[in-house]
PAZAPA-4460 file (N, C-alpha, C; in steps of 0.05 Angstrom, whole numbers, plus 32768, in hexadecimal, padded with zeros to 4 digits):
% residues 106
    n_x    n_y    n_z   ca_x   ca_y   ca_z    c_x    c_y    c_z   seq   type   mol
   8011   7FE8   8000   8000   8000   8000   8011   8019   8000     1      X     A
   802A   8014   800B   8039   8032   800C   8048   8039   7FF0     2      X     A
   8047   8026   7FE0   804E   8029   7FC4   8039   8034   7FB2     3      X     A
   8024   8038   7FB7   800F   8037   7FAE   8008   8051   7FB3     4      X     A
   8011   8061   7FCF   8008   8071   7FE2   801E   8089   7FCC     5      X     A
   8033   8084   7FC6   804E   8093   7FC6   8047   8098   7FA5     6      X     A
   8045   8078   7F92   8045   807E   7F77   8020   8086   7F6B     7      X     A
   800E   8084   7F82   7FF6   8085   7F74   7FEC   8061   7F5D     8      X     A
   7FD3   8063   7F49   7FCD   8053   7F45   7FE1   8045   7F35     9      X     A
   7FDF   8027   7F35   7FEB   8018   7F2B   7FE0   8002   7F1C    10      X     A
   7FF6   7FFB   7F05   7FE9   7FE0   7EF5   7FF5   7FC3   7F05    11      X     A
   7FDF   7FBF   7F0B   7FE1   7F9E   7F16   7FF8   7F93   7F04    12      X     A
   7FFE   7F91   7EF1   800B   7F77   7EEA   802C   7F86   7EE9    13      X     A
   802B   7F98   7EF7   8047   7FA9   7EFF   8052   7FA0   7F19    14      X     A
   8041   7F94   7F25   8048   7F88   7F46   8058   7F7B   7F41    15      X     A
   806F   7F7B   7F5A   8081   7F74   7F5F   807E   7F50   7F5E    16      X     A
   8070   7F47   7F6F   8067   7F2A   7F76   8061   7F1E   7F5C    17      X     A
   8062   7EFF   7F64   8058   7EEC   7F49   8036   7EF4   7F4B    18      X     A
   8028   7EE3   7F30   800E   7EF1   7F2D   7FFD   7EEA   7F45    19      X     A
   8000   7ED3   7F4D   7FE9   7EC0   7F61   7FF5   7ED7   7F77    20      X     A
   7FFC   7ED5   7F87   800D   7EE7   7F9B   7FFC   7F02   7F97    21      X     A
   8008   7F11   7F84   7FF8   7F28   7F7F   7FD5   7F35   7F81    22      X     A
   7FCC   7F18   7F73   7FB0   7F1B   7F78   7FAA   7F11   7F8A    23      X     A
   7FAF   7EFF   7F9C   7FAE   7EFB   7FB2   7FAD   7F19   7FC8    24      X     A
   7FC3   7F23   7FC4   7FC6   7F3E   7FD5   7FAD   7F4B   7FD0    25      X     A
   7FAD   7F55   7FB7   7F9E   7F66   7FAF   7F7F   7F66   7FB2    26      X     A
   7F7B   7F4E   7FB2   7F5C   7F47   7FB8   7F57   7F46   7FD6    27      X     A
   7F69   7F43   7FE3   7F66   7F4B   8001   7F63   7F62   800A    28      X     A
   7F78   7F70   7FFF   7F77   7F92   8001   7F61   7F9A   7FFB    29      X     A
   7F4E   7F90   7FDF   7F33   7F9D   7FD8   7F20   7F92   7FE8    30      X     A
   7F24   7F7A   7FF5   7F12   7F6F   800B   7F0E   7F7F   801D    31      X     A
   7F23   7F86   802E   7F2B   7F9B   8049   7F24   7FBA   803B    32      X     A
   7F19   7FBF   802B   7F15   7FDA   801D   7F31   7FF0   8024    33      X     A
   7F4C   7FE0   801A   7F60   7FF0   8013   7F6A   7FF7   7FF5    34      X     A
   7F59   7FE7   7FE8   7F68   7FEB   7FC7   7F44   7FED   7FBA    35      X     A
   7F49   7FFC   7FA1   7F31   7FF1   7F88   7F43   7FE9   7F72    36      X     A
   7F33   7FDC   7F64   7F40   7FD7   7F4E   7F2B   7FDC   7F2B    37      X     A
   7F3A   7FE2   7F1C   7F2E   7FED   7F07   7F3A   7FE8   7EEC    38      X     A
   7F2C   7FE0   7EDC   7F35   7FDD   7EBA   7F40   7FE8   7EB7    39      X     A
   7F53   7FF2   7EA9   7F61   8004   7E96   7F50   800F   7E83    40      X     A
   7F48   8029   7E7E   7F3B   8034   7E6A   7F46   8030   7E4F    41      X     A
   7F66   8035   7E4D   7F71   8032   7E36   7F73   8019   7E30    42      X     A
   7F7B   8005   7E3D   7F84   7FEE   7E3D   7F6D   7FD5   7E53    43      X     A
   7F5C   7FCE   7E44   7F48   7FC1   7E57   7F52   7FA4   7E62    44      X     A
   7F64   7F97   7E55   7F79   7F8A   7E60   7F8B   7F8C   7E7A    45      X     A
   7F86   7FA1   7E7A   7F9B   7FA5   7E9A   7F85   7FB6   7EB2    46      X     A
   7F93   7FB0   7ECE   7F7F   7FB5   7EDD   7F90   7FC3   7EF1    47      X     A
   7F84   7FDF   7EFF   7F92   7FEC   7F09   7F8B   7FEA   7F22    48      X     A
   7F9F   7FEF   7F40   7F94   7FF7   7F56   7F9B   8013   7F60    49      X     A
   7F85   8018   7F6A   7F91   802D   7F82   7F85   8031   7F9A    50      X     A
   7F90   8038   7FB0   7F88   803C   7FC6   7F6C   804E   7FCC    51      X     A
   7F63   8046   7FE3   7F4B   804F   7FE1   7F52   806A   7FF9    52      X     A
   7F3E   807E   7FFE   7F47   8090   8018   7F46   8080   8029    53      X     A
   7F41   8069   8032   7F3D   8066   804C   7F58   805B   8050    54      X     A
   7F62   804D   8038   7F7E   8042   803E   7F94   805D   8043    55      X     A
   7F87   8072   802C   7F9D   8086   8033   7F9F   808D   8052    56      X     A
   7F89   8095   805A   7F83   809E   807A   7F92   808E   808E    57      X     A
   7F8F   8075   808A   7F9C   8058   809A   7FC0   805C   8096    58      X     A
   7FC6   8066   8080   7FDE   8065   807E   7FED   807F   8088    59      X     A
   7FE1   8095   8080   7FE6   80B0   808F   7FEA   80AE   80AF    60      X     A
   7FD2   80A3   80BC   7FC8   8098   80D8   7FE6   8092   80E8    61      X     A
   7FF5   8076   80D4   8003   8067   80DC   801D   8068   80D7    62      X     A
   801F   806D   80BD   803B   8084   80B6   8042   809E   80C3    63      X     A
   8030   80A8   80B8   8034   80D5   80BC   8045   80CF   80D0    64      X     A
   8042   80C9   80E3   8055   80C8   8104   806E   80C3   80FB    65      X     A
   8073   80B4   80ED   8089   8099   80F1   8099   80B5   80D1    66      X     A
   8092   80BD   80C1   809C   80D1   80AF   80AB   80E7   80BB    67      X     A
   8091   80F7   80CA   8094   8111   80D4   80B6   810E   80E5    68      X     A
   80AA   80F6   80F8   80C4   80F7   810A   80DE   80ED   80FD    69      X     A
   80E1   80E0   80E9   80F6   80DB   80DA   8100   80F7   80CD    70      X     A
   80EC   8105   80BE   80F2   8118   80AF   80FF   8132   80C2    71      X     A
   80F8   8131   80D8   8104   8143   80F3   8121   8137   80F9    72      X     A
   8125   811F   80F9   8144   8113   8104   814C   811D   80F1    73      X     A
   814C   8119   80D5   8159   8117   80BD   8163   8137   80B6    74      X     A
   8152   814C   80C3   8156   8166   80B9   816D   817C   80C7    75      X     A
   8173   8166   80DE   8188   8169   80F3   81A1   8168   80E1    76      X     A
   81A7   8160   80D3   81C0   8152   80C5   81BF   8165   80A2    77      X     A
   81DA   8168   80A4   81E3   8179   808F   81E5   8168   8070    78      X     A
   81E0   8171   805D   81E9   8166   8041   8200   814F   8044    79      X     A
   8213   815A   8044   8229   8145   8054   8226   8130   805C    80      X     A
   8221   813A   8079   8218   8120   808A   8203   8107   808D    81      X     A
   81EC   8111   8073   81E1   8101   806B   81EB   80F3   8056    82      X     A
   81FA   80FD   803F   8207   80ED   802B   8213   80D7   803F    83      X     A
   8225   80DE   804F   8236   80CE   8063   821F   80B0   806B    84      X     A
   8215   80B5   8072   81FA   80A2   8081   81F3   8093   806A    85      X     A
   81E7   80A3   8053   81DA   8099   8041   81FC   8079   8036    86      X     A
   8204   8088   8031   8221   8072   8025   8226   805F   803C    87      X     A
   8220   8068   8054   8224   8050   806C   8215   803A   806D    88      X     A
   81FA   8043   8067   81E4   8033   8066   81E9   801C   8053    89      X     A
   81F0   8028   803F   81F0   8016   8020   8206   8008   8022    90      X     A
   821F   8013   802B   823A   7FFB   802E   822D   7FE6   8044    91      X     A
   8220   7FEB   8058   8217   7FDB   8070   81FB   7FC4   8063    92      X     A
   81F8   7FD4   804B   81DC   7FBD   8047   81ED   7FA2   8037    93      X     A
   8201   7FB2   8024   820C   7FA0   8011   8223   7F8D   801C    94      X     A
   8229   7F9A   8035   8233   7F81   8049   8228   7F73   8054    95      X     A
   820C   7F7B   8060   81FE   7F61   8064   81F5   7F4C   8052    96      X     A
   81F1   7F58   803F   81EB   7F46   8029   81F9   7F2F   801E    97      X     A
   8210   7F3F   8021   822C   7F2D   8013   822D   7F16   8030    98      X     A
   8231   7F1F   804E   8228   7F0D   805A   8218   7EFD   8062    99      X     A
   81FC   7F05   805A   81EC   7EF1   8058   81EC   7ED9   8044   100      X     A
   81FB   7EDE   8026   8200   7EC9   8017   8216   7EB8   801D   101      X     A
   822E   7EC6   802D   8240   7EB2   803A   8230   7E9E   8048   102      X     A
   8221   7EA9   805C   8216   7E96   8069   8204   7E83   805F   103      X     A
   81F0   7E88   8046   81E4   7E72   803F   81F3   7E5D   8030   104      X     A
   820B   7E64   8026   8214   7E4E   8019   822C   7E46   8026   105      X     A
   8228   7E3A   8041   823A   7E2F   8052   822E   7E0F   8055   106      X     A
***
């Protein structure tokens, strides 16, 4: 939903997941009245979703907090010092990574 929230509507057969997976999600989401889904006007072949307000509201609700206060830490710190972080982060992910594949093929 926060992909959804960030890029607006989307074509189903753009999801990330295999197809069963996908509609699976998706038909739950429109169960729980978080998604609709809709033909393509141009293309009646493809079927689009987007969030409904209530999902937006639910997500605002539950995010906004969790943003605001990030976007306050983050404003503390200079151009710089975020590049710095930002490159920390990414050497630290790509080491885990690289160690997590050591470890599976032991």
């Amino acid at each position: 939903m926060g992909h959804l929230a960030r890029e607006g509507a989307h074509d189903v057969a753009a999801a990330a997941f295999g197809v069963n997976a996908t509609t699976t999600a998706i038909q739950r989401l429109i169960h729980a009245g978080h998604l609709t889904r809709k033909t393509d006007a141009d293309d009646r072949r493809r079927a689009v979703v987007e969030l409904t307000a209530r999902a937006v509201a639910l997500l605002e609700e539950v995010y906004g907090p969790v943003e605001r206060a990030g976007r306050e830490l983050l404003e503390r710190y200079s151009a710089a010092e975020l590049a710095f972080i930002v490159d920390l982060l990414r050497r630290g992910e790509r080491m885990q990574l690289a160690e997590a594949r050591r470890v599976r093929e032991r």
